[in-house]
N, CA, C and O atoms as a Tinker XYZ file with bonds, in Angstrom:
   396  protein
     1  N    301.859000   94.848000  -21.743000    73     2
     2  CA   301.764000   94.767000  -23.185000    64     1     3
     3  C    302.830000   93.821000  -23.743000    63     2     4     5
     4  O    302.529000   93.017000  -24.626000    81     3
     5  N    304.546000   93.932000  -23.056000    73     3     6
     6  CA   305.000000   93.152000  -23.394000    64     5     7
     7  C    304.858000   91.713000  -23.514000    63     6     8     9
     8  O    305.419000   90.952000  -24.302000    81     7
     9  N    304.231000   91.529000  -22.835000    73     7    10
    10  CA   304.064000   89.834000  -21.841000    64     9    11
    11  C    303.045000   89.043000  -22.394000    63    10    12    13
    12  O    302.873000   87.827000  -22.306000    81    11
    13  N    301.983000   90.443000  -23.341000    73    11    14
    14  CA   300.862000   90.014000  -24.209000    64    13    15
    15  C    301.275000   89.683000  -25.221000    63    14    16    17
    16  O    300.600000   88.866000  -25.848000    81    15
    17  N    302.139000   90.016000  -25.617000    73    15    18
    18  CA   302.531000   89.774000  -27.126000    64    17    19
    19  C    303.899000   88.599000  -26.683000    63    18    20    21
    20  O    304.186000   88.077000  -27.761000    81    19
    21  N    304.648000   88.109000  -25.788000    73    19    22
    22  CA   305.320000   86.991000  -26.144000    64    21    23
    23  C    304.436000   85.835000  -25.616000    63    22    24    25
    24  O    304.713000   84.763000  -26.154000    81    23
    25  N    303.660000   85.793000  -24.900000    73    23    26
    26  CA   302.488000   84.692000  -25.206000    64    25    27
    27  C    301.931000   84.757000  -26.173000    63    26    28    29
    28  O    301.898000   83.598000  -26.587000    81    27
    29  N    301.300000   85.553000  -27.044000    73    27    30
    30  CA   300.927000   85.233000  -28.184000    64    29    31
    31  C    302.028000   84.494000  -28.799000    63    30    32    33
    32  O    302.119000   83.270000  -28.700000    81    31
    33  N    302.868000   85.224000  -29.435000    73    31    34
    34  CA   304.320000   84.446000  -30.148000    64    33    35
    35  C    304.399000   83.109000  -29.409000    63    34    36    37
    36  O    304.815000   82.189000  -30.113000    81    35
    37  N    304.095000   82.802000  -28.158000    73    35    38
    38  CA   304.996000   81.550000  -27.446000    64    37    39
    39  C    303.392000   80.257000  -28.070000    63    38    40    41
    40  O    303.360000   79.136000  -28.578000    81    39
    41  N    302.561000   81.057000  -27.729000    73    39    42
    42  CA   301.194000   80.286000  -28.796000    64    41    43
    43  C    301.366000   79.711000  -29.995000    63    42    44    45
    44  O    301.364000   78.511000  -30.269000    81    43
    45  N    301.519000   80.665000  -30.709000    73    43    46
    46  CA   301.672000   80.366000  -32.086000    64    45    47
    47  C    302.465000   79.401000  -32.260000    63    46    48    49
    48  O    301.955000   78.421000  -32.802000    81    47
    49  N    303.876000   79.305000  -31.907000    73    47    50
    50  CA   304.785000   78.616000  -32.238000    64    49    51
    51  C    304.694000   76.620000  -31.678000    63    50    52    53
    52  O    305.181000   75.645000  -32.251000    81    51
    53  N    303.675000   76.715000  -30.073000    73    51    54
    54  CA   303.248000   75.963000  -30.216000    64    53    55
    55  C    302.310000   75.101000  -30.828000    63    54    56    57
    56  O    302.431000   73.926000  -31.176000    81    55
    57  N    301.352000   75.883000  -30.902000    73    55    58
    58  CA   300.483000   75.166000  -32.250000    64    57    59
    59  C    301.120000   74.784000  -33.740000    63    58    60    61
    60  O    300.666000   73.922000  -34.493000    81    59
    61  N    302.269000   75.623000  -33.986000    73    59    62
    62  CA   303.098000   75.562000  -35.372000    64    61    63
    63  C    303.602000   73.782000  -34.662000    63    62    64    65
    64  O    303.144000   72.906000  -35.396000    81    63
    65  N    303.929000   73.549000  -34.170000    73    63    66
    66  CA   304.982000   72.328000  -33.186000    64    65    67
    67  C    303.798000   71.518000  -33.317000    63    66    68    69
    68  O    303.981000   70.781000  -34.286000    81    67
    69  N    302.424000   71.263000  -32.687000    73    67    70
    70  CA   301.265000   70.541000  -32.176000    64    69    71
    71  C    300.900000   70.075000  -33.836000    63    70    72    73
    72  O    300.769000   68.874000  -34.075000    81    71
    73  N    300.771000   70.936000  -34.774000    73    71    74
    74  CA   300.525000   70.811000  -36.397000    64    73    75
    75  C    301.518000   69.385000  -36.905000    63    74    76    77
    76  O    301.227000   68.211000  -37.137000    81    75
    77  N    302.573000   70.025000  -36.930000    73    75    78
    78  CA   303.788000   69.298000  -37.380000    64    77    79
    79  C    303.889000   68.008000  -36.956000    63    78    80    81
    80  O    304.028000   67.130000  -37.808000    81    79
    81  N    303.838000   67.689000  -35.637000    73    79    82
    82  CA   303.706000   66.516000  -34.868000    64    81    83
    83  C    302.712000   65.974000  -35.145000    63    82    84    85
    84  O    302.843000   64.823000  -35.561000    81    83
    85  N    301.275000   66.551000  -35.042000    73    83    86
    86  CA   300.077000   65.506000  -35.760000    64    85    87
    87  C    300.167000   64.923000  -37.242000    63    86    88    89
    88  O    299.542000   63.994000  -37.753000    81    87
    89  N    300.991000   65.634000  -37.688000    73    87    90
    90  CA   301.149000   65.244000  -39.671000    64    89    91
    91  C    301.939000   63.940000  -39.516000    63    90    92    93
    92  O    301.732000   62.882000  -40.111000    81    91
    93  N    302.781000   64.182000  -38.704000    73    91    94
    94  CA   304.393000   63.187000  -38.941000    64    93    95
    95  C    303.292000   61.575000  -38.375000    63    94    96    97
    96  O    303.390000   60.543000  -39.039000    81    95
    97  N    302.393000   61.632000  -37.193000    73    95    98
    98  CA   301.869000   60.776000  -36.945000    64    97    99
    99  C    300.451000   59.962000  -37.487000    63    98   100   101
   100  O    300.014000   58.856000  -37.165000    81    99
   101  N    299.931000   60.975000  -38.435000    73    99   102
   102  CA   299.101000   60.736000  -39.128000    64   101   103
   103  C    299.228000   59.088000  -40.329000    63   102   104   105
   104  O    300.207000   58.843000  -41.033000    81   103
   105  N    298.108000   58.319000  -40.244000    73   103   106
   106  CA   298.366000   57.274000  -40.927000    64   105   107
   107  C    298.315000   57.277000  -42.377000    63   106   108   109
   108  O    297.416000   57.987000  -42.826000    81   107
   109  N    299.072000   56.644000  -43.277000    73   107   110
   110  CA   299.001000   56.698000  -44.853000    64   109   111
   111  C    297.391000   56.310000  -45.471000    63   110   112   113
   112  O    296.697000   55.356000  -45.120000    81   111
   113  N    297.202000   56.909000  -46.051000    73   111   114
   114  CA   296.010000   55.847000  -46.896000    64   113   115
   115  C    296.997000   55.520000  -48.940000    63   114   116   117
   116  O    298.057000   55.988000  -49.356000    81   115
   117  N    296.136000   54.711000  -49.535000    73   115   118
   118  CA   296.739000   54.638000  -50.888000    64   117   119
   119  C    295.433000   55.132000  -51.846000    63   118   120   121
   120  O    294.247000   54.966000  -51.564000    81   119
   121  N    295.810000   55.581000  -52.679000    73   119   122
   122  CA   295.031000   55.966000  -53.339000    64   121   123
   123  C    295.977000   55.952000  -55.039000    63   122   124   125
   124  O    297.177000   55.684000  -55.099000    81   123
   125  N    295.154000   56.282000  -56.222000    73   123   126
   126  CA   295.118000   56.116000  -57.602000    64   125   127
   127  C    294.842000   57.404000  -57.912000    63   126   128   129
   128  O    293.711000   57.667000  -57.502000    81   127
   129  N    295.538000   58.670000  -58.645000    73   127   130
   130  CA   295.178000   59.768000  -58.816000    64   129   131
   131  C    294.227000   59.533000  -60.070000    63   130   132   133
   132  O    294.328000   58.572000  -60.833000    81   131
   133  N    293.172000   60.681000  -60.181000    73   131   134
   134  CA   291.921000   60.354000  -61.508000    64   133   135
   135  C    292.603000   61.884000  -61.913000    63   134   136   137
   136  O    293.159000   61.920000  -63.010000    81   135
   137  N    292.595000   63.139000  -61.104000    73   135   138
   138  CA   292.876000   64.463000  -62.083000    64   137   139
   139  C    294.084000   65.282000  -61.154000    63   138   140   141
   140  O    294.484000   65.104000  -60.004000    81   139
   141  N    294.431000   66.188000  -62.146000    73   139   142
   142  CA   295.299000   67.549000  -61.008000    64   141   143
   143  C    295.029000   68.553000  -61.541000    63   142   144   145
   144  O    294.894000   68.372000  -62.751000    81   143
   145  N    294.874000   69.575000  -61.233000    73   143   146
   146  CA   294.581000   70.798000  -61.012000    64   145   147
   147  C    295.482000   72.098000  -60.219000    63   146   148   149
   148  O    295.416000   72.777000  -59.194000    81   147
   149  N    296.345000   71.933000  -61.430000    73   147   150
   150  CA   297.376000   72.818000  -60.993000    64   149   151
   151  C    297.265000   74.294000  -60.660000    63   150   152   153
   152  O    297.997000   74.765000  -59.790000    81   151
   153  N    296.295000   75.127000  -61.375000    73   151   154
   154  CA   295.738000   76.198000  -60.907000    64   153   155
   155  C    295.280000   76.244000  -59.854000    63   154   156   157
   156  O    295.598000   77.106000  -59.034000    81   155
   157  N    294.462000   75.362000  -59.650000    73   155   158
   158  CA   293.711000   75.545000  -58.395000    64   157   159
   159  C    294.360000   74.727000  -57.329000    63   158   160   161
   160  O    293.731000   74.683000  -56.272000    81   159
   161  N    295.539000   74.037000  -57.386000    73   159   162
   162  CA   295.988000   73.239000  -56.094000    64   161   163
   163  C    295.317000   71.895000  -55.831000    63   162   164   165
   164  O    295.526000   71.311000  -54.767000    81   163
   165  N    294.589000   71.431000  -56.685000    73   163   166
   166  CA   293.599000   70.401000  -56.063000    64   165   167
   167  C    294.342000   69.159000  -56.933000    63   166   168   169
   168  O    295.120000   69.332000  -57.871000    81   167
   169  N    293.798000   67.549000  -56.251000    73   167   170
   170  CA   293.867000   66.921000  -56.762000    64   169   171
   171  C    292.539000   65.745000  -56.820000    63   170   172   173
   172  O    292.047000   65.384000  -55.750000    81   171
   173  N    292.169000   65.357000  -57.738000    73   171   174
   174  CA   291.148000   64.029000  -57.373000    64   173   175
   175  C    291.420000   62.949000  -56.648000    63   174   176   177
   176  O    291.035000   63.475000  -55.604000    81   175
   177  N    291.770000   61.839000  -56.288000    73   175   178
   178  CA   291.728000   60.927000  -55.527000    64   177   179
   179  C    291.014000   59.599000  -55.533000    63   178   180   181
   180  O    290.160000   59.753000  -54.660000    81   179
   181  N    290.885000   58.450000  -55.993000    73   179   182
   182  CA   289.890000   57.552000  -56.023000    64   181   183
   183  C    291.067000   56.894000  -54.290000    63   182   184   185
   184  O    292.274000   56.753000  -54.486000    81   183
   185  N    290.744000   56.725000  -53.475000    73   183   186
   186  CA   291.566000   56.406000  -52.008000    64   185   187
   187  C    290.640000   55.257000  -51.035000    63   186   188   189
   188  O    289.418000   55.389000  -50.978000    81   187
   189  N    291.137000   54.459000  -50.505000    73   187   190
   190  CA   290.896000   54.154000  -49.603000    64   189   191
   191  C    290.653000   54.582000  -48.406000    63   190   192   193
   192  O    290.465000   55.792000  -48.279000    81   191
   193  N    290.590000   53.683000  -47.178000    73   191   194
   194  CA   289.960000   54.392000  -46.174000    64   193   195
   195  C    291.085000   55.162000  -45.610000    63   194   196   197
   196  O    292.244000   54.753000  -45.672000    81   195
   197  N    290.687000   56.459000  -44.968000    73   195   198
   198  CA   291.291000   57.296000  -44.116000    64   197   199
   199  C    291.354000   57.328000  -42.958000    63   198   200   201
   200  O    291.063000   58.399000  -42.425000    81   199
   201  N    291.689000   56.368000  -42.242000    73   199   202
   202  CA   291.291000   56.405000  -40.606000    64   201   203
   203  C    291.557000   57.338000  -40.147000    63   202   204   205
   204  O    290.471000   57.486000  -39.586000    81   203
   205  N    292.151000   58.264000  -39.835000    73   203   206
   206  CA   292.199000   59.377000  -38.925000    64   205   207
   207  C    291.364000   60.514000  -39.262000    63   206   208   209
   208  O    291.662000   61.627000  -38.828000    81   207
   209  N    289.928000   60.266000  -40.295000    73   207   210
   210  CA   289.298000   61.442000  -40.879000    64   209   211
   211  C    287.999000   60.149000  -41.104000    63   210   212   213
   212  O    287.207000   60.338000  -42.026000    81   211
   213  N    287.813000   58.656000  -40.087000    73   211   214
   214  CA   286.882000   57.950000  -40.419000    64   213   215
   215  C    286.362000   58.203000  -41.900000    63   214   216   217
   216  O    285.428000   58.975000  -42.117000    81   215
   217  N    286.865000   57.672000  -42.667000    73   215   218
   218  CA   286.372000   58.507000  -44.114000    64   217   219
   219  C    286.574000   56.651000  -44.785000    63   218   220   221
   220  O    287.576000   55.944000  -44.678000    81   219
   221  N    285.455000   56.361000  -45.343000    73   219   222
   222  CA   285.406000   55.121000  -46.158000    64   221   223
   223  C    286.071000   55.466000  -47.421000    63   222   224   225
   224  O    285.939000   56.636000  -47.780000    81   223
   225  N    286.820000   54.610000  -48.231000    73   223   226
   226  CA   287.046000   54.354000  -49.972000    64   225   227
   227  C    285.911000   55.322000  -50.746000    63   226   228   229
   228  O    284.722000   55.003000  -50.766000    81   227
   229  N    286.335000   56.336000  -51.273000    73   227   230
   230  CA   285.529000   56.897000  -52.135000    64   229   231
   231  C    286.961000   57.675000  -53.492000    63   230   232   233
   232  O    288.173000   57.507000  -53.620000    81   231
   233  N    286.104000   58.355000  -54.094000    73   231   234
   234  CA   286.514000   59.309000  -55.299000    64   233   235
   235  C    286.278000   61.042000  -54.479000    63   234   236   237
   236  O    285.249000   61.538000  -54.020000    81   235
   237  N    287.100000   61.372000  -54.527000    73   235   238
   238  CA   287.101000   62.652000  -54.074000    64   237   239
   239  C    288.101000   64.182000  -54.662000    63   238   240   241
   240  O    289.176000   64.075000  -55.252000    81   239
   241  N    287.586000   65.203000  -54.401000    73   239   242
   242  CA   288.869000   66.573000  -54.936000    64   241   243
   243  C    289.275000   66.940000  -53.272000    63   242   244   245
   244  O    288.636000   67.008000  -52.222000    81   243
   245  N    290.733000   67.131000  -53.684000    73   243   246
   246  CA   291.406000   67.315000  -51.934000    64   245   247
   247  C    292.124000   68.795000  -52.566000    63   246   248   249
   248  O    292.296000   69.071000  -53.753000    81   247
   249  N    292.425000   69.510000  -51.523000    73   247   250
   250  CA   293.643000   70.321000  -51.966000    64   249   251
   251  C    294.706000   69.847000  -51.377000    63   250   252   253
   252  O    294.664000   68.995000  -50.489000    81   251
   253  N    295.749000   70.369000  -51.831000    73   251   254
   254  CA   297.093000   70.090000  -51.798000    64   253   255
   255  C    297.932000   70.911000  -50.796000    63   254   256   257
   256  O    297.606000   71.987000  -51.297000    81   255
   257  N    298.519000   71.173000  -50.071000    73   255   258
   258  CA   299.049000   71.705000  -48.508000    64   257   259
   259  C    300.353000   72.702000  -49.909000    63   258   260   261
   260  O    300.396000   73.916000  -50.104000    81   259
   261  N    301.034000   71.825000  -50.465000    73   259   262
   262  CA   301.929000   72.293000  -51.380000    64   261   263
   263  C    301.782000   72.539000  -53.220000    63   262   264   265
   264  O    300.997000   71.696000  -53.654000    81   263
   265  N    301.993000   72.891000  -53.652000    73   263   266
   266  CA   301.841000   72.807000  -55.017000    64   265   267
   267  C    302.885000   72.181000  -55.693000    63   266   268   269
   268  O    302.934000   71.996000  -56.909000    81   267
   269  N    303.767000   71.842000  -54.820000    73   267   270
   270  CA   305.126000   71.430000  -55.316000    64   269   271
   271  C    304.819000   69.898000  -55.351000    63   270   272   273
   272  O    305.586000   69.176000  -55.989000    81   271
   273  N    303.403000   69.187000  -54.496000    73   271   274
   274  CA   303.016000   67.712000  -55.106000    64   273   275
   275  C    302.902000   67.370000  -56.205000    63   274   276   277
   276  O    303.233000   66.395000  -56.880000    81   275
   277  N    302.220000   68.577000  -56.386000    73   275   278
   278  CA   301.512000   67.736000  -57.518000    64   277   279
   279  C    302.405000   67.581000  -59.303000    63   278   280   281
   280  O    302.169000   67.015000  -60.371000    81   279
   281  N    303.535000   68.517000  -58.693000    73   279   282
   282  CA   305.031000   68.214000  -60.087000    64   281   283
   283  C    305.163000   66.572000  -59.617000    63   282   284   285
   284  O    305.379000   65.998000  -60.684000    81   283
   285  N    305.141000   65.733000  -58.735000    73   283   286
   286  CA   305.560000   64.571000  -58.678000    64   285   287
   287  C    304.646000   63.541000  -59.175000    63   286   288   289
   288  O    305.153000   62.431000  -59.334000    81   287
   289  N    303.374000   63.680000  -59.460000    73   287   290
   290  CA   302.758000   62.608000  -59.739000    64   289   291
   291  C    302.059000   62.465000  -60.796000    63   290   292   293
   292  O    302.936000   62.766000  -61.605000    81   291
   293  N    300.958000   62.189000  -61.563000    73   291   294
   294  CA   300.364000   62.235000  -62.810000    64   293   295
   295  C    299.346000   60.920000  -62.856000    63   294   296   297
   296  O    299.612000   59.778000  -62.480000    81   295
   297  N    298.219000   61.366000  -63.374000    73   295   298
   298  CA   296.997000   60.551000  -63.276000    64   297   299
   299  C    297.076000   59.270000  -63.970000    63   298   300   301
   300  O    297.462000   59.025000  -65.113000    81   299
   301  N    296.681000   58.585000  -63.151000    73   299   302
   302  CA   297.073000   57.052000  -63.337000    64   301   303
   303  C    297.806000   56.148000  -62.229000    63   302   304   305
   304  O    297.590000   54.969000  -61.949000    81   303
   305  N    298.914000   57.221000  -61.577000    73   303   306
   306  CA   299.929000   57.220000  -60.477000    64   305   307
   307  C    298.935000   56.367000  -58.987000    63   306   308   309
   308  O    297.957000   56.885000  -58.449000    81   307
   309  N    299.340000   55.452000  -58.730000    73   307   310
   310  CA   299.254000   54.457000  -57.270000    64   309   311
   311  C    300.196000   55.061000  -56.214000    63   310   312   313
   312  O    301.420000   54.931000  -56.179000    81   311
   313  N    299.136000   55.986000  -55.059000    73   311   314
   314  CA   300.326000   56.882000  -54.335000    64   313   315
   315  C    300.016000   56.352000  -52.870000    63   314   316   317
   316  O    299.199000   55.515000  -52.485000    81   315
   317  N    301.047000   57.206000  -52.110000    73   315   318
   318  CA   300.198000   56.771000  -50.669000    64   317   319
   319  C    300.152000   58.230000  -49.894000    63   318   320   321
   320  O    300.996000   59.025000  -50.307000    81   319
   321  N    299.595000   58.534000  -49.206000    73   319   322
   322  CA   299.068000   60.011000  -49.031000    64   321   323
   323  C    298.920000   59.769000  -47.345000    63   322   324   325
   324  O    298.852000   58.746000  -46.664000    81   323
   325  N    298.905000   61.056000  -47.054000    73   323   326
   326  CA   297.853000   61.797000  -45.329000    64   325   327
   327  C    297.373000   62.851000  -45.959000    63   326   328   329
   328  O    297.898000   63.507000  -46.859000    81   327
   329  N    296.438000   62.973000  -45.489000    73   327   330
   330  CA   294.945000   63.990000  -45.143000    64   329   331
   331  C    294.716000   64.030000  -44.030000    63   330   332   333
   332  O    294.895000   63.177000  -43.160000    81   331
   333  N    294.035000   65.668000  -43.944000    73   331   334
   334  CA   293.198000   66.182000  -42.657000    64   333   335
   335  C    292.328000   67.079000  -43.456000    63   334   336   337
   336  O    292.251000   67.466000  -44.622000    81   335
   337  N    291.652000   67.259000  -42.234000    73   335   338
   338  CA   290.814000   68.223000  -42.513000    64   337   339
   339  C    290.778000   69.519000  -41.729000    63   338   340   341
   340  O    290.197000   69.674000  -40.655000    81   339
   341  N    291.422000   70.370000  -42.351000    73   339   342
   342  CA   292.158000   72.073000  -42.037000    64   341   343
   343  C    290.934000   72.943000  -42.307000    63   342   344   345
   344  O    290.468000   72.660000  -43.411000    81   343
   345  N    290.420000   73.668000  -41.836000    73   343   346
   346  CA   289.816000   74.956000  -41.588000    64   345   347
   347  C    288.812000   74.548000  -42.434000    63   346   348   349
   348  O    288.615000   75.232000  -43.439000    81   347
   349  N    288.058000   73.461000  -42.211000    73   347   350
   350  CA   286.821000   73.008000  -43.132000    64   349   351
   351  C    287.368000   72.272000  -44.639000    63   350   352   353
   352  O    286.539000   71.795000  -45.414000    81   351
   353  N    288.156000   72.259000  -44.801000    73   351   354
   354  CA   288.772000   71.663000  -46.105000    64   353   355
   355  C    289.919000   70.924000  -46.152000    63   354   356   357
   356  O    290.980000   71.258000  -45.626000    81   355
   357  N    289.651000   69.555000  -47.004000    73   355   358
   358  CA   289.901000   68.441000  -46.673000    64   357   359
   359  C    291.393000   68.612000  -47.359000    63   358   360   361
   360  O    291.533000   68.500000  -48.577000    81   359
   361  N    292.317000   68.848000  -46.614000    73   359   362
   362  CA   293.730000   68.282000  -47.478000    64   361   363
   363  C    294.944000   68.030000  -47.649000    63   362   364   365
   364  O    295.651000   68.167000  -46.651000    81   363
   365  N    295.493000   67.660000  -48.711000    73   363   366
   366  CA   296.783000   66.499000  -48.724000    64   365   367
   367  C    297.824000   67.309000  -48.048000    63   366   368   369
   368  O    298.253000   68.422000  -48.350000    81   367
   369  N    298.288000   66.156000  -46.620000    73   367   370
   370  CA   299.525000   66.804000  -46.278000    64   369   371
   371  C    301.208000   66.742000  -47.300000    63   370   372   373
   372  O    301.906000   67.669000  -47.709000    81   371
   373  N    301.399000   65.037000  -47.442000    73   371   374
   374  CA   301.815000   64.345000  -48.106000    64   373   375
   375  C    301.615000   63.255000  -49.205000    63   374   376   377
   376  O    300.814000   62.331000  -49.343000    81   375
   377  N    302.567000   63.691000  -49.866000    73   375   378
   378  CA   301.962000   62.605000  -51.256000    64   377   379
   379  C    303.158000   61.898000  -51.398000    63   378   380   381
   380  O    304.183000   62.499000  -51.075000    81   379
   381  N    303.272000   60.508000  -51.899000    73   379   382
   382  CA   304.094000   60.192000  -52.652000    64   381   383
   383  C    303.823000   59.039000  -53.835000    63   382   384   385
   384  O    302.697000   58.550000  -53.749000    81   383
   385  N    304.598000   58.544000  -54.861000    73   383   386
   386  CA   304.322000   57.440000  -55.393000    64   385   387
   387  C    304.540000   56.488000  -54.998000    63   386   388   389
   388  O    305.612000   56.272000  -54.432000    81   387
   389  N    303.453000   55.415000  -55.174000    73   387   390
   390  CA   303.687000   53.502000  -53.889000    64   389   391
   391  C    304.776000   53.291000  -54.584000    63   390   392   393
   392  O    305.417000   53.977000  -55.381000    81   391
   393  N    304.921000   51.883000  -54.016000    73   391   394
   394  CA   306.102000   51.064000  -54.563000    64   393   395
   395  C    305.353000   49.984000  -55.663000    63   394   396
   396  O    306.033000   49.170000  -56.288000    81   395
């Protein structure tokens, strides 16, 4: 029983590690915010392409990994971002404003 439960724990913590490491390597896309949605965590997106989610230039609603993004930016804002796509739903790891 013991041995079941620190492999689990020794699991978890790798996948917590395997997460982290795929974000940090994940490529930027840029995008132009259109809305935010602070209740709900979401943001709109008019973005370019996403290569690591093959995803062409479109207009889209993402959620937000943090809520603490979306205090940094405001519609109109030229940002540069990562996305994935987590448990069926598409969304922002990192945000920031371009240069």
């Amino acid at each position: 029983m013991k041995y079941t439960r620190i492999a689990t724990i020794a699991l978890a913590i790798a996948a917590i590690g395997n997460s982290v490491q795929a974000q940090a390597t994940l490529p930027p896309a840029q995008a132009e915010v259109r809305k935010i949605d602070l209740e709900n965590k979401k943001i709109t997106l008019k973005h370019g392409e996403i290569k690591n989610l093959n995803m062409p230039g479109m207009t889209m609603v993402f959620v937000v990994k943090d809520a603490k993004f979306l205090d940094d930016v405001k519609t109109g804002d030229k940002v540069s971002f990562t996305a994935d796509h987590i448990n069926g739903v598409f969304t922002v790891l990192s945000i920031k404003k371009a240069n």
